[in-house]
N, C-alpha and C positions, 0 to 999 in steps of 0.2 A: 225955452230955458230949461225946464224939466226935460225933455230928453237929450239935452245936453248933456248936463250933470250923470244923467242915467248911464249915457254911454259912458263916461270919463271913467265913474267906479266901477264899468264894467271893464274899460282897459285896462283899469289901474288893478284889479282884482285879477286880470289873467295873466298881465304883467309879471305879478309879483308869484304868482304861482306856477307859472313856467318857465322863469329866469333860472339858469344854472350860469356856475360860474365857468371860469376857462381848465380848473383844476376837475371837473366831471361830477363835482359836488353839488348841494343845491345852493342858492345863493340866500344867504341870509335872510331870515322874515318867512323861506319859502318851505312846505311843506316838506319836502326831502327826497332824495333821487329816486329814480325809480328804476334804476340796477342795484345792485350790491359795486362797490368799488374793490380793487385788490390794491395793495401795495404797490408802489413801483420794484422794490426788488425780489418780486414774485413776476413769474412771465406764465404766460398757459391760464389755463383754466382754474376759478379758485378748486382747493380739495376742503371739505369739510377734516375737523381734527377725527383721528380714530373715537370710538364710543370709548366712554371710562369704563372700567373694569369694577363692578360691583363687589362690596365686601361684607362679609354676611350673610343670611338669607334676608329675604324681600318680607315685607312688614304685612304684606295681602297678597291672594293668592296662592297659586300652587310655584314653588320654588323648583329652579333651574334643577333637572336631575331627579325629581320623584315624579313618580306616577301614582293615579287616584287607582286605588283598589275598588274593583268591577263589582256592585253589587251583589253579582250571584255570587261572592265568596265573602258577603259581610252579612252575616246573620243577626239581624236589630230585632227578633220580635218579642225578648224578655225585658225590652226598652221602653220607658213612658213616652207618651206624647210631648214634644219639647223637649226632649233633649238630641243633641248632637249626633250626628250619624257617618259625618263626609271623614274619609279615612283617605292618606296617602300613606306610600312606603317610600323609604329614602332608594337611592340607587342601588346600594349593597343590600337593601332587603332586610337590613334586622335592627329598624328601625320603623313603626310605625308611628305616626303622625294623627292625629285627631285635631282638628279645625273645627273653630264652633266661636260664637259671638259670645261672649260678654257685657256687663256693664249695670250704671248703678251697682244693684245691691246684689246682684245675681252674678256667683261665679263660678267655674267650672275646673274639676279636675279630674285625671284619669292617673289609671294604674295596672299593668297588667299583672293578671291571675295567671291560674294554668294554661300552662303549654304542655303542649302534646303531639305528637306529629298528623296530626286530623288537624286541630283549632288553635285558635289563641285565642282566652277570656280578655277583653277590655271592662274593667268596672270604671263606671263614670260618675261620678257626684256632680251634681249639682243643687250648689244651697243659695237661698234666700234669705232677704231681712225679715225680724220676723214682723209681722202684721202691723200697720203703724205706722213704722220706721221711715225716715221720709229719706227717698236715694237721691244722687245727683242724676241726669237725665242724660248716658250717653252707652253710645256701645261702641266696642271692638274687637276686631278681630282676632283671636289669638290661636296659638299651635302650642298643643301637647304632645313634646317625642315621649315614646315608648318603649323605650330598647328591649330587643326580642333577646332570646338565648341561642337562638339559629336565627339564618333568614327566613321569611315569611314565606316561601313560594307558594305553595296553591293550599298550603294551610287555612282553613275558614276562620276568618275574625269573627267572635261572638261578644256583642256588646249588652251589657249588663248594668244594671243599678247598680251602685257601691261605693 
């Protein structure tokens, strides 16, 4: 009696999981086909829609169109420990970017100083709550542009407290 039974809810279990209907779908109760279906007034192969066309820049990361500025022309070593360093320039160049995290009590801003056709001064602040102060507990990522008076070409970025 018991491998009766046994068999029965095993055919009734394969049954029900490999039954499609006549329209190529699954049949009701049942897991769900295992192709994608297309329309009928679609013939060929399905096409996925085009990507959508982004508006803005992107909330992380380096955005479409800038490049990270190469170390060897970002000079940090008037800079504390913990602060900020990762620099982009926009396309056109007279626009630099500063990337650097955030959160809680801890924020960050920047400001350019002198330019010169050698360098460009970045002064960077970053303040604190003071001593005590109880933050909320989160971080993110943020971008500080910096508009240049020229573009940046092989001008040395020099980043600074301020």
């Amino acid at each position: 009696m018991r491998t009766l039974l046994g068999t029965g809810l095993l055919l009734l279990t394969l049954t029900a999981c490999g039954a499609r209907s006549d329209s190529g779908t699954a049949a009701p109760g049942s897991i769900g086909p295992e192709t994608p279906t297309t329309s009928s007034a679609t013939s060929g192969p399905s096409v996925a829609p085009p990507p959508s066309q982004t508006v803005g820049r992107p909330t992380q990361g380096i955005a479409p169109g800038d490049d990270v500025i190469a170390e060897s022309q970002v000079d940090a070593r008037g800079l504390p420990e913990g602060y900020p360093r990762s620099l982009f320039r926009s396309t056109d160049g007279r626009t630099v970017i500063l990337q650097a995290e955030e959160g809680g009590c801890r924020r960050i801003s920047a400001r350019v100083g002198d330019q010169t056709d050698q360098q460009v001064v970045v002064l960077i602040t970053v303040s604190s709550a003071p001593k005590g102060q109880m933050c909320p507990d989160y971080i993110k990522e943020i971008r500080v542009p910096l508009a240049l008076t020229a573009p940046l070409g092989t001008r040395t970025v020099v980043l600074r407290q301020g």
